[in-house]
N, C-alpha and C positions, 0 to 999 in steps of 0.2 A: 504605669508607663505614660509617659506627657505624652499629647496630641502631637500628631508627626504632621509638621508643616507644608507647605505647597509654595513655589514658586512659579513668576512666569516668564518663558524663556523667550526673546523673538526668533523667530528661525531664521530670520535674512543675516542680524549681526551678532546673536548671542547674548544679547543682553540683559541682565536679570530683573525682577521687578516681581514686589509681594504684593503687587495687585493685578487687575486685570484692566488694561484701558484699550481701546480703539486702536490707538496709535503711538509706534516704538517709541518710547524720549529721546534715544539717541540714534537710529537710523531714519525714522518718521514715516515709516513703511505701514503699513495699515490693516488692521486681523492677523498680525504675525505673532503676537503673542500665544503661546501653548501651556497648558499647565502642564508643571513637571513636579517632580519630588524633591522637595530638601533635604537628600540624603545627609550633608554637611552636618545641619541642624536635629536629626532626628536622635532622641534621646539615648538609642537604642537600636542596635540591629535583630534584636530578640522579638521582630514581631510575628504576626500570622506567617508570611512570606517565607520563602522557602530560599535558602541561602547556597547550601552546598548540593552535593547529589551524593546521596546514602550515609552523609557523614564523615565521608572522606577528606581526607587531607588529601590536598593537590601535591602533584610531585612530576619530577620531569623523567619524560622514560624514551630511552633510546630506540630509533624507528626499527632496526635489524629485532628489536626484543618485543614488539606489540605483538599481542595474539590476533590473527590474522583468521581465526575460526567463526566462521558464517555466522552471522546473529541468528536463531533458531525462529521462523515464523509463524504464524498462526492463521490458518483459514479462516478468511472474512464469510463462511459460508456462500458466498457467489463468484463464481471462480471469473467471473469477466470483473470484477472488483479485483479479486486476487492479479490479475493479468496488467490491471493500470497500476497496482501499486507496487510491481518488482515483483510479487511470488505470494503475496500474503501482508498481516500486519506486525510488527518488528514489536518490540515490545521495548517499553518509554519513546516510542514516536506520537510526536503529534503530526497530525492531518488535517489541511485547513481544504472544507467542500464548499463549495458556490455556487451558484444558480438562479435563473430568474428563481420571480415566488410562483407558487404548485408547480413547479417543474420535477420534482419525485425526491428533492434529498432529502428530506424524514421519514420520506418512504424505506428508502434502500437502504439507510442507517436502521431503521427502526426491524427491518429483515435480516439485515447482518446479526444483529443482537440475539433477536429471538435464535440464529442458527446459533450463536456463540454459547448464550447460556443453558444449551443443553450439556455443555460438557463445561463451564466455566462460567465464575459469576462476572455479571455486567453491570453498570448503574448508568440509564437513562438521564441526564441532568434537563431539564425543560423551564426554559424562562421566560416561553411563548403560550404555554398552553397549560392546561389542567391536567392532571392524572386521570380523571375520567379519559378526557379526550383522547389521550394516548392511547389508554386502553382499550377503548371504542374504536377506535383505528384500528389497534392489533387483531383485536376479534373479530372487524369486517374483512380484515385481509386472509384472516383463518390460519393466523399462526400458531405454532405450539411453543411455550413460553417455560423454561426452564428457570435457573435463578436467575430473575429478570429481577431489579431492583428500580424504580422509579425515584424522583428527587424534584420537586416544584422549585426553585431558588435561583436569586437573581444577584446572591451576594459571593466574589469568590471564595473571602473568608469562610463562609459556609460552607461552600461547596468540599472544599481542598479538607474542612474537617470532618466532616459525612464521608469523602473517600477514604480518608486514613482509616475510619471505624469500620465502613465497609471493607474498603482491601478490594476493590475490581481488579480483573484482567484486563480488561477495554470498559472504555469510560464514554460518551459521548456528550457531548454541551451543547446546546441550540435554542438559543444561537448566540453566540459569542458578543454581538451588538448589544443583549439586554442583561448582562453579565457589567455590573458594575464593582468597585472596591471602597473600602470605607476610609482608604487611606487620600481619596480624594472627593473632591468637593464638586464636581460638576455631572452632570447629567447624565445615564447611561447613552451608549452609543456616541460620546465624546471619543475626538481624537485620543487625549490622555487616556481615558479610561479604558477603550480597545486597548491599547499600547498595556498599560500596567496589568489590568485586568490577564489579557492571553500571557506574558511575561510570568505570572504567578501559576496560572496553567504548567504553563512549560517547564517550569522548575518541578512543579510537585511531579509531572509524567518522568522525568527526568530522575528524580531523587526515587522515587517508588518503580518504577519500571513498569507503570502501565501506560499502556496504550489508548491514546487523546484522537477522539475524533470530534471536531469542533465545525461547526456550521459556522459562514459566511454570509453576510447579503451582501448584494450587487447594488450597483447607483446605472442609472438608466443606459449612461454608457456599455454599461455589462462587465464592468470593472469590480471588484472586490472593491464594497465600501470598509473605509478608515482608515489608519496609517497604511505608506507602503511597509512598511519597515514589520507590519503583523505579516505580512509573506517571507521576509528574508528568517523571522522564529521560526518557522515549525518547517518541520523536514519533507512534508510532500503538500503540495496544492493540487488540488481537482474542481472541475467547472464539470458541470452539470450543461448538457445543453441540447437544444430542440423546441419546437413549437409545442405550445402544453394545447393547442390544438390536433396536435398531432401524434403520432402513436409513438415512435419513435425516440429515443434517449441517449445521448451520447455522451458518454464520463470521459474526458479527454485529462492524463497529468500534463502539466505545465512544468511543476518543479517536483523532482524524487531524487532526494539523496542515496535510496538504495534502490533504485532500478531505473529504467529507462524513461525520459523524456517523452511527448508526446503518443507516449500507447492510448489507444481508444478502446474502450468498452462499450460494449451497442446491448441496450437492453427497451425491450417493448413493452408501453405503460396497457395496460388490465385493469380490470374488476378487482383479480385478487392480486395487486400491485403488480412490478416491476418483473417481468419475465427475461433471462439472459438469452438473446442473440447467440447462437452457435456458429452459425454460417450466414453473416453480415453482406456478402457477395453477391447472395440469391436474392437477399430482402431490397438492396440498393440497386437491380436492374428490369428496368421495366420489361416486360413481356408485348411484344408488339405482331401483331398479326402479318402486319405488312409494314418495311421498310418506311420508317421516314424521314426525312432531311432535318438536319441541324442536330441528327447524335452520334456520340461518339461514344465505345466503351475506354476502360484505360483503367491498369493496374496501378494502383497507388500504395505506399509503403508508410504504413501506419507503427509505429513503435518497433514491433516484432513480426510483424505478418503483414503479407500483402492482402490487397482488399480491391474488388473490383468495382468501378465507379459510374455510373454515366454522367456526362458530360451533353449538354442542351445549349445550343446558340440560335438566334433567331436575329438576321439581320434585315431592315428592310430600311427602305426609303425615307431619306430624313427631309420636314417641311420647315425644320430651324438653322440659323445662321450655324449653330455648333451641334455637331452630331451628339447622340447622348453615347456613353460608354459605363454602362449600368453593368454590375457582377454580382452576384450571388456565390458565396462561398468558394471565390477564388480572388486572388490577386488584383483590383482593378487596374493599378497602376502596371501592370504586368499587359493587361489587355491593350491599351495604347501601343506599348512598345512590340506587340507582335502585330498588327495592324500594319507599323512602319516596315517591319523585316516583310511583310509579305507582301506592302508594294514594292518592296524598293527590291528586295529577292526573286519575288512569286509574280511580280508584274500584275497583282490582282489589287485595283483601288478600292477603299471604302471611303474617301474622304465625305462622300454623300449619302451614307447610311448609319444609320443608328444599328447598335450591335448592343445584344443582351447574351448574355452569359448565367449558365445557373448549370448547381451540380445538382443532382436527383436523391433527396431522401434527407436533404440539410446537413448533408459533409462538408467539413470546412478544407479545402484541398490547398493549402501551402506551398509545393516543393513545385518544381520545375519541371519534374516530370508531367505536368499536366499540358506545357506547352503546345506540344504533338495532335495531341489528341483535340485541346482548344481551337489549335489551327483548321483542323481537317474537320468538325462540325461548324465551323464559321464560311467554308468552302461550301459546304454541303448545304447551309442555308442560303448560301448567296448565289448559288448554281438550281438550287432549288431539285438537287437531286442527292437523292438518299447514298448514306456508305453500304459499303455491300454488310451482310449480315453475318455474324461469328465472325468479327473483327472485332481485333482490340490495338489498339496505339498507346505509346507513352515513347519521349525522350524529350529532352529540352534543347530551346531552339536559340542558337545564339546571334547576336547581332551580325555580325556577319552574314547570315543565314544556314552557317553548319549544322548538324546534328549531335549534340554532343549525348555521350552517356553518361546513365543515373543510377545510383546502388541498388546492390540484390535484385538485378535484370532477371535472372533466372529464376529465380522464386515467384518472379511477378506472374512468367509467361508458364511456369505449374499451373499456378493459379487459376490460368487465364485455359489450358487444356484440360484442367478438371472440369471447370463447367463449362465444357464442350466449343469451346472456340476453335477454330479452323483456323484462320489467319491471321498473322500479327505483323506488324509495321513496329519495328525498333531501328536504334541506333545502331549502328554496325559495332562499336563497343559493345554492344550488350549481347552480342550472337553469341549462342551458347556452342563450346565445343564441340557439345554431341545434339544429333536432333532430337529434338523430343517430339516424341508419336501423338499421330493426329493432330499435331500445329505446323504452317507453313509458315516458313520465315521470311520476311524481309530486312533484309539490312540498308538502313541509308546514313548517307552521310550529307548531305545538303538538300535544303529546301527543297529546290530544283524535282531531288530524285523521287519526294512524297506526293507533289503534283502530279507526275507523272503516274504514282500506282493508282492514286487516287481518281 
């Protein structure tokens, strides 16, 4: 078969070019050139690469006649893994993981495995590390290791022909950065070669029906390095996240074609690796003797399940021309605009104080439902008097200064009377038809009326 050629494309106009220069010839735009494949030119579609899926001929099938029977899944052995990825792992999905570095994903791959291959074989791919080292990891964490297959290799061509021989159930790659292809010319961890490299992945997971779990790295951002375009291939993404200072782990999905968006996994890093979070409620609120100013509880609604959160504001006297408006795992830009509603609402200025914001335990809190609860610790620190205790608040606060309400209110405020709360401050939308025992309700509907419980 003749050498399969490369081209180079600019991405601003498209341009082609069999070499690689600085700058486009015809848009003059600069590092826009990419290598790509001269599929035109290749002698041959009969190479390594993987074409169709199982051999099939494509054909077109009416939507009333598609079999509409659940893909059948497979326990990741960690059921808070099982929980961010829809129910388990699908079989031909690939899964792209992410994470700072030692923040735990060769850990909690490396435990899924060993649970998998007691009933199913697995093949380990490693283009980071040695076989010793793996192993030496496996034995300190005190796994039991069933058909556990290992694999040192850095070429996909290789890889994709060791798993046909093998035949796994669940494959893993790590990390997909040092995973280059021979059908091109330039360095591992190139744009191109991410791009072809996971592309020849996805076909083979695709064409065989196993299941692709591929490691990621991050760029300091904490962004997924290499193409965006390696996110829109594979059918779920997961970041890894937490202070690898800290005990704490949070697997959050991004994108899952077969389950929910934004589900979080909480799992606590050990001696003998990665322990699953049961009750993530208990671990994320502080235990306080005595009352004190600038916290708030607040149920927050995580994928499938509510989760209880605290909320910490610390407002004090600012000696610079511009106040600061610093946030920790919430909305900054969100912080400004409740500042304004609460003077121009609440008649409470901060235009002279610096305001810090942080959620307790390194949860990244998103949704709107936090508004409430932000408010009422930003109160508390600037009054320098603590909220009453077994309280919990959530609703979002709209410009105007209404109280609007926020989904699965009622599940929040279970939540919030299993572990033992007394009092809750909600949106008068969210007032549950019946009362629920041992929680006192409040319903508001404006600014105005939170002040006032408060």
């Amino acid at each position: 078969m003749a050498k399969t050629k490369t081209i180079y494309v600019c991405q601003e106009c498209g341009s082609e070019t069999p070499q690689w220069a600085g700058q486009c010839g015809q848009c003059k735009a600069w590092n826009s050139l990419i290598e790509h494949l001269d599929d035109k030119k290749s002698s041959s579609g009969k190479s390594s690469r993987f074409t169709g899926y199982a051999g099939e001929k494509t054909k077109v099938v009416r939507m009333d006649k598609v079999d509409l029977s659940e893909l059948p899944r497979m326990p990741s052995g960690l059921s808070e893994l099982d929980r961010v990825l829809g129910g388990g792992l699908v079989p031909g999905s690939v899964v792209l993981m992410g994470g700072d570095p030692g923040i735990g994903k060769s850990t909690i791959l490396l435990q899924s495995l060993c649970k998998i291959s007691e009933t199913d074989s697995v093949l380990y791919v490693t283009g980071e590390e040695s076989l010793q080292q793996v192993t030496m990891r496996a034995q300190r964490l005190g796994l039991q290791t069933g058909d556990f297959n290992l694999l040192t290799e850095t070429q996909v061509e290789q890889i994709t022909a060791q798993a046909l021989v093998q035949k796994p159930k669940v494959m893993v790659v790590d990390s997909i950065q040092t995973i280059y292809t021979e059908l091109l010319q330039s360095a591992p961890g190139g744009v191109a070669q991410v791009r072809e490299s996971a592309a020849q992945l996805v076909r083979f997971a695709k064409q065989t029906g196993t299941t692709l779990l591929v490691v990621g790295h991050v760029t300091k951002d904490g962004a997924l390095a290499g193409p965006r375009v390696l996110e829109h291939m594979v059918d779920a993404v997961l970041y890894f996240e937490g202070e690898r200072d800290g005990r704490l782990r949070l697997l959050r999905a991004v994108k899952n074609r077969f389950g929910a968006v934004n589900e979080l996994g909480v799992f606590a890093m050990t001696d003998t690796g990665l322990k699953q979070v049961k009750n993530p409620s208990a671990i994320f609120l502080s235990k306080y003797q005595d009352p004190v100013a600038g916290s708030a509880v607040m149920a927050t609604w995580e994928g499938t399940r509510p989760m209880l959160v605290e909320i910490q504001a610390l407002v004090d006297s600012s000696h610079a021309p511009q106040p600061k408006r610093i946030a920790v795992g919430l909305d900054h830009q969100r912080i400004a605009m409740l500042l304004a509603v609460l003077n121009r609402h609440g008649g409470i200025a901060t235009f002279d104080q610096d305001v810090f914001a942080n959620v307790v335990g390194g949860v990244r809190v998103m949704e709107t439902s936090a508004d409430l609860a932000l408010v009422a610790a930003i109160i508390s620190s600037l009054r320098n008097r603590p909220l009453e205790q077994h309280m919990v608040i959530f609703g979002e606060i709209g410009l105007a200064g209404e109280i609007r309400p926020v989904p699965n209110g009622q599940e929040r405020l279970k939540e919030a009377a299993k572990h033992g709360f007394k009092k809750a401050i909600v949106p008068h939308g969210n007032m549950p038809s019946k009362s629920i025992k041992g929680l006192q309700l409040h319903g508001v509907s404006r600014l105005e009326e939170v002040l006032g419980l408060l």
